[in-house]
N, C-alpha and C positions, 0 to 999 in steps of 0.2 A: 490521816487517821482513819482506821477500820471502825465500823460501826454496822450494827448486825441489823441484819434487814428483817421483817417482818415474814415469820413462815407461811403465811397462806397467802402473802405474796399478791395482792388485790390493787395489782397495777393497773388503767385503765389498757385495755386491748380491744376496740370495739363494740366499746357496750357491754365488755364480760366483766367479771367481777370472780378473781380466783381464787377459792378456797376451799383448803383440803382436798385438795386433786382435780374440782370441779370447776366448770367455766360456766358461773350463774351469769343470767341476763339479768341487767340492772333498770328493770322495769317496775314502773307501778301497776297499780289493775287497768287505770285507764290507759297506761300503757301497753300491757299484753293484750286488750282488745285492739288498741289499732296495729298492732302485730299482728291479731290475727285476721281484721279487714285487709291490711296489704298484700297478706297469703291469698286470701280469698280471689282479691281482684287479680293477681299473678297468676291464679292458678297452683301456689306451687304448694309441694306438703307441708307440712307443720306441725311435728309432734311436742306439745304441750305437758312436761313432765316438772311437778312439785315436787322437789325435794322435801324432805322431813328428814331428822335425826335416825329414826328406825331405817330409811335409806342408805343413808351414807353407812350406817354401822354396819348394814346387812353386804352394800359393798364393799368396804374393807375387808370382810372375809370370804366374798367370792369376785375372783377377776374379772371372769365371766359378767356378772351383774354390774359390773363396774364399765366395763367395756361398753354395755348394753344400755344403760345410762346416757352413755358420755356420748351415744350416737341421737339422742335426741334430738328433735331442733332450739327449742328454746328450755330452760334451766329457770325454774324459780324457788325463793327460799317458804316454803312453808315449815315455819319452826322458827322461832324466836332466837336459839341458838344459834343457827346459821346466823341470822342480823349481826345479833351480837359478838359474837366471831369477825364480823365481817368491820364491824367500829373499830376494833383496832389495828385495821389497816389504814392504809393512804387515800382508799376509796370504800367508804361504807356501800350498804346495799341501803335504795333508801327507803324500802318497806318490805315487810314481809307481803306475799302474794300465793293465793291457797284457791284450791279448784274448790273446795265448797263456796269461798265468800264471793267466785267468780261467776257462779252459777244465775243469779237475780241479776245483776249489772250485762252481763254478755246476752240472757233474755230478753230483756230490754232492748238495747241494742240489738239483737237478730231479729228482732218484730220491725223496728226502724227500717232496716237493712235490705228484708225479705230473702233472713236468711234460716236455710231449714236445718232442723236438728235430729237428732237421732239417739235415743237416752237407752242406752246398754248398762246393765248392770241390777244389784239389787236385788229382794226376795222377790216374788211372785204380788205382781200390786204394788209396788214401790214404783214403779217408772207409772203407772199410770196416775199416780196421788203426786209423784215430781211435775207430774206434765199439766194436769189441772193445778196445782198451783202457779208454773210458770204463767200458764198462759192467762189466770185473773191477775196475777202480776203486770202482763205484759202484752193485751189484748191487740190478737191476729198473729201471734207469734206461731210459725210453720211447723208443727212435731212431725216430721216425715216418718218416725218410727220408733216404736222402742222392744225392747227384747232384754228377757233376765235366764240369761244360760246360765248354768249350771257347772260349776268346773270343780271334781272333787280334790284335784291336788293342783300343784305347777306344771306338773307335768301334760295334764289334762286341757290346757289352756292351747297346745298347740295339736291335739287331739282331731284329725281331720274329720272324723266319723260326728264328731257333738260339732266341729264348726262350721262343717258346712250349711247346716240349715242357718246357721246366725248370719255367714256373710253374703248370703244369699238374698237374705230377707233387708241387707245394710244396703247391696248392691241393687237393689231393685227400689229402695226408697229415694238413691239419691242424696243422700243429705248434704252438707256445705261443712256441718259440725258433728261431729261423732263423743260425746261426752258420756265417758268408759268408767262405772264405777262397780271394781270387781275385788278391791282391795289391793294392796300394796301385798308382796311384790307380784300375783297375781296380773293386776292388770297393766304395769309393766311389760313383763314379760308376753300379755298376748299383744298388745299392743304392736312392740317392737317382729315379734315373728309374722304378724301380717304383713306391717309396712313393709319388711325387709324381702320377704315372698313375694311381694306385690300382688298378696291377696285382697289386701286392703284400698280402695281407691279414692278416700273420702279425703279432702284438701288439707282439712284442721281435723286433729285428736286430742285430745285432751284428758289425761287420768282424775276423775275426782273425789277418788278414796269415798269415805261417808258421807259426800254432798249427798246422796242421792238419802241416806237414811235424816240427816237433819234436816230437809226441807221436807220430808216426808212424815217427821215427827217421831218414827223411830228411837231417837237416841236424842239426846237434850243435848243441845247445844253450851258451852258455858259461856256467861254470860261478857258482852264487851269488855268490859275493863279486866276480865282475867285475860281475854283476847290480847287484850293491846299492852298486859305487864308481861306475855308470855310464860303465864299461869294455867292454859286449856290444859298441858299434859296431864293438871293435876285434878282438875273435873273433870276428865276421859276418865282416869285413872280410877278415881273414887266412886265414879259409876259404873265400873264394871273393874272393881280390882283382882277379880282372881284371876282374867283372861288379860286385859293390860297392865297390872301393878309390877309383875317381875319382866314384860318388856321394858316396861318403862326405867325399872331399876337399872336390867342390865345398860342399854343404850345410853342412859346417862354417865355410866361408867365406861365406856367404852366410844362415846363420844369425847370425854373429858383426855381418857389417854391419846386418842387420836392427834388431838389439838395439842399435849403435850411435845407427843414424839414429832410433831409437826415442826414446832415451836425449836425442839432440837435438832431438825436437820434445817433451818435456813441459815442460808451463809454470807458468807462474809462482804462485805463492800470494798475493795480497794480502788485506789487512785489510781489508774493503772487501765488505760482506756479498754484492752481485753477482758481485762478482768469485770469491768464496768458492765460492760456487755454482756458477757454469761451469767454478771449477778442477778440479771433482769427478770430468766427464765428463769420459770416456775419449778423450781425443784421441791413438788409435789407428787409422790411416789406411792405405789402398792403398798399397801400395809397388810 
């Protein structure tokens, strides 16, 4: 008997967890830190990319960002969505995991560690109010440096004339942690043109979208239990509706088709050892 397999397809494969074209890591927080100590002591790189909803939407209509994405090293679900998405497969994701709430717990730990950091992003005084916070947080914790460049568009992100003072000043601090908050898909995309250039030589990166403005007091956090119903879209939203209310519209619609059309091209299961086999892979596609 044929029976139709789940479209996002979240068969275990080493820790990933697949959904809607994506190969999330199935980590907690205290998980992605010891991901990111094992990098550390390896030596090797480690780019730290939170997915959200505005993500995935933003890659379905460019390849390119899709592509750009999918070269990361580790995938976490920041958005309630993705989880929930992710329950009705065979392997849930078993918590949401987000660069702002990762910012206090990994400062902590890199004071423990003596491991040094490097806070890029933000208005002018924003990394120095993140960094006196962390470190009454997390006394002796290493700030090798922080810098808030300036990027007027995407384009500008890969701009060599504004980066070189930036990575000049990353590569002379040394850091262990590079925590990059320049916004989405912003800091994405400078992210990956470093590493990929190999202008970049810092072990762990990590994108932290508005961590750097909610620890800084900038923008109000909303409170836990909207957190954990995956209700924040809707106090981002109401604090600043005219700049996120119609992302938020659009992406909710457009995450929603996503998962539809998703839902309509998984296939089929037969009994039929070939067939068995191809059902397995992820026929998660461009959109």
């Amino acid at each position: 008997m044929k029976e139709r397999r789940k479209a996002h397809s979240n068969s275990p494969r080493d820790g990933k967890v697949s959904i809607l074209g994506f190969d999330f890591d199935d980590l907690t927080q205290d998980g992605l830190i010891e991901r990111i100590g094992k990098s550390l002591r390896e030596r090797s790189r480690c780019w730290i990319a939170t997915l959200n909803v505005n993500l995935i939407c933003l890659a379905a209509r460019e390849r390119s960002f899709r592509a750009l994405l999918g070269s990361a090293d580790v995938l976490t679900a920041d958005g309630m969505p993705i989880v929930w998405v992710s329950r009705l497969g065979e392997r849930p994701l078993r918590e949401r995991v987000t660069g702002a709430d990762l910012l206090k717990p990994l400062a902590v730990h890199a004071a423990r560690e003596s491991w040094r950091i490097f806070l890029c992003g933000g208005e002018p005084g924003v990394a120095e109010r993140v960094a006196e916070s962390l470190c009454a947080l997390a006394p002796g914790l290493q700030v090798a440096g922080m810098a808030a460049p300036v990027f007027p568009s995407e384009a500008a992100t890969t701009d060599p004339a504004l980066n070189q003072p930036l990575l000049g000043a990353i590569h002379e601090s040394r850091p262990d942690i590079l925590l990059v908050a320049l916004g989405s898909p912003k800091q994405e995309k400078w992210i990956h043109h470093h590493l990929e250039t190999r202008q970049l030589d810092v072990p762990v990166v990590v994108g932290i979208g508005a961590g750097f403005d909610f620890l800084a007091g900038r923008q109000r956090r909303a409170p836990q239990w909207m957190r954990n119903s995956g209700l924040e879209w809707l106090h981002r939203m109401a604090s600043q509706p005219f700049r996120l209310g119609p992302r938020y519209v659009l992406d909710g619609l457009s995450f929603a088709r996503l998962f539809v059309q998703s839902m309509r091209r998984a296939p089929r299961v037969s009994s039929t050892p070939d067939a068995d086999s191809n059902s397995l892979q992820s026929t998660d596609t461009e959109t």
